[in-house]
C-alpha positions, 0 to 999 in steps of 0.5 A: 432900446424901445420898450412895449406897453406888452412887456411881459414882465410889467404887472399891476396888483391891488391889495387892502390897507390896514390903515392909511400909511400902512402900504400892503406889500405881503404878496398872499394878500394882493390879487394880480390883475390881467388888465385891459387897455386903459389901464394906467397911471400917471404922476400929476405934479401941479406947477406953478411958475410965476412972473413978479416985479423985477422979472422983466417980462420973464417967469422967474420963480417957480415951485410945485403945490402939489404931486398925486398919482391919478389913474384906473384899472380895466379888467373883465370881472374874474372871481378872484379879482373881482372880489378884491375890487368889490372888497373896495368900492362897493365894500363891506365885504363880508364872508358866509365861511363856506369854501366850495364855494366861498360866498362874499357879500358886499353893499354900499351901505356903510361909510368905511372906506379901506385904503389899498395898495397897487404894485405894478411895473410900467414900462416893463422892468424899467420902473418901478411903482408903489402906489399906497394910500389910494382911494378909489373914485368908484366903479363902474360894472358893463355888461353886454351881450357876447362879452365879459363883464368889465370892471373900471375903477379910477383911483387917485393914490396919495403916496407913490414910491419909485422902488419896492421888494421884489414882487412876483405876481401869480394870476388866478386864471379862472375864466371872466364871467360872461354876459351870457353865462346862465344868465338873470336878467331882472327888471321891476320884478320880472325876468327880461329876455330884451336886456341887451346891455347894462352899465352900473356906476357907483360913483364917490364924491371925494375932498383931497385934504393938503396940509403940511406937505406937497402931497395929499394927507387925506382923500375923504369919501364925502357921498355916493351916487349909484346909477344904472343905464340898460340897453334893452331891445324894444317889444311893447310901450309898457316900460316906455309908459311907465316911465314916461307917463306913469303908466298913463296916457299924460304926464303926471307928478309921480317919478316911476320906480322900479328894480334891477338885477343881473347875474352869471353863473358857471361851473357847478357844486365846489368849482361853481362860480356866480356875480349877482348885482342888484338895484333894489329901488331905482327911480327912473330918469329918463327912457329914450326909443331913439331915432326913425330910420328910413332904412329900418333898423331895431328899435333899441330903449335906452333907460336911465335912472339913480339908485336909491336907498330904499328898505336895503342897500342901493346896491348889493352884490354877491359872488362866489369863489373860491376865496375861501376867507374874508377879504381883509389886509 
């Protein structure tokens, strides 16, 4: 009997790690996730099948080198779960102890990276998985106008078990944030009603480490890339001029620097819900006006640039929910 990929009892959910090798299967400590298309995973088994003397023109031996799990998880940003995403990948997740509501800060700057678990069943009941031991290659944050924020995170897991104790997911469902939710749209210091869209990456460098198994023993976090994309609809050249010619009329040696910072809020005093991002120090890249178009359309700027460490973090992020306790395993 065929299977759809909306099977109601497939599910997927993430929890930390106390350490590598310690897989989180208590289920208060998981958030569940209403993901998206894109979501998924796949067993990639590296095999090698030889040809040697004797064989004639046939492949006669062959062996695997190597099995890891590689995939991602595609949500819109909801409060609960966005905060055991950002508890991951930027990390650092610290708690201010208040509760209506609870205030959660995180940043990239520090080089602890918690390992995590992911639960799911795919197709439907039909398999099960345990994935521990995963590392997150990083995240990437959309926002653009008329939707929900949108988290990406690929991941690549070390461990991946075919069975595990019965899991029941519970979904917290309070609203994603939305572009438009009371929205802060902040480039170099100033409000900016242009902004039309923004994609944050946070990107990690990562060594997968294999010794004395056929999987993985390590994935070891090695550098971190943060950059920044906006789509902004076009008033004036002062951004163009900065960029391009350092506020100048010409060319000249200096890289133009700026900031960003995007925010949403909903709800009010203990149900008030907030996702706030900032970019302290970019460096700008490059800032492109597009085409002509004989038939005319909007001009739309599209500005490119890295994030970098400044007198803060090269990223900091701040939510609000009602997780009312440190994100921890």
């Amino acid at each position: 009997m065929p299977v759809s990929s909306a099977d109601p009892s497939a599910f997927v959910a993430l929890g930390m790690q106390s350490a590598l090798g310690t897989p989180q299967v208590t289920a208060g400590k998981t958030r569940s996730a209403k993901y998206l298309g894109g979501t998924g995973f796949q067993a990639q088994l590296e095999i090698v099948s030889l040809r040697e003397g004797g064989d004639g023109l046939q492949k006669g031996f062959t062996y695997k080198r190597l099995q890891k799990v590689a995939g991602q998880l595609v949500v819109y940003a909801r409060p609960e779960f966005a905060g055991m995403l950002l508890s991951l990948v930027p990390g650092a997740a610290t708690w201010d102890g208040a509760s209506a509501p609870a205030v959660h800060l995180f940043h990239t700057g520090h080089a602890s990276f918690p390992w995590s678990t992911i639960l799911a069943q795919h197709p439907g009941s039909a398999a099960a998985h345990l994935l521990s031991d995963v590392r997150f290659g990083g995240l990437s944050i959309e926002g653009a106008g008329g939707d929900p924020i949108k988290f990406t995170a690929p991941f690549t897991a070390i461990t991946h078990g075919a069975s595990m104790a019965a899991f029941v997911p519970t979904y917290h469902d309070e609203a994603p944030f939305i572009y438009y939710n009371t929205p802060t749209y902040v480039i170099d210091g100033t409000a900016d009603s242009d902004v039309l869209g923004y994609k944050i990456d946070i990107g990690y460098g990562l060594e997968e480490l294999q010794s004395q198994a056929v999987t993985l023993d390590e994935i070891v976090v090695q550098n971190l890339d943060v950059t920044l994309e906006i789509r902004r609809r076009f008033e004036d050249a002062t951004l163009w001029k900065k960029i391009a010619m350092g506020a100048a009329v010409s060319p000249t040696y200096s890289v133009a620097t700026g900031s960003f910072r995007a925010a949403q809020v909903y709800g009010a005093a203990a149900a008030l819900r907030a996702l706030d991002i900032s970019l302290p120090l970019l460096a700008y890249k490059s800032h492109d006006i597009g085409e002509l178009d004989p038939d005319g359309k909007t001009i739309v700027e599209t500005i490119q640039a890295d994030a970098l460490k400044g007198a803060t973090h090269n990223l900091i992020a701040t939510l609000k929910n009602a997780h009312a306790s440190a994100y921890a395993s």
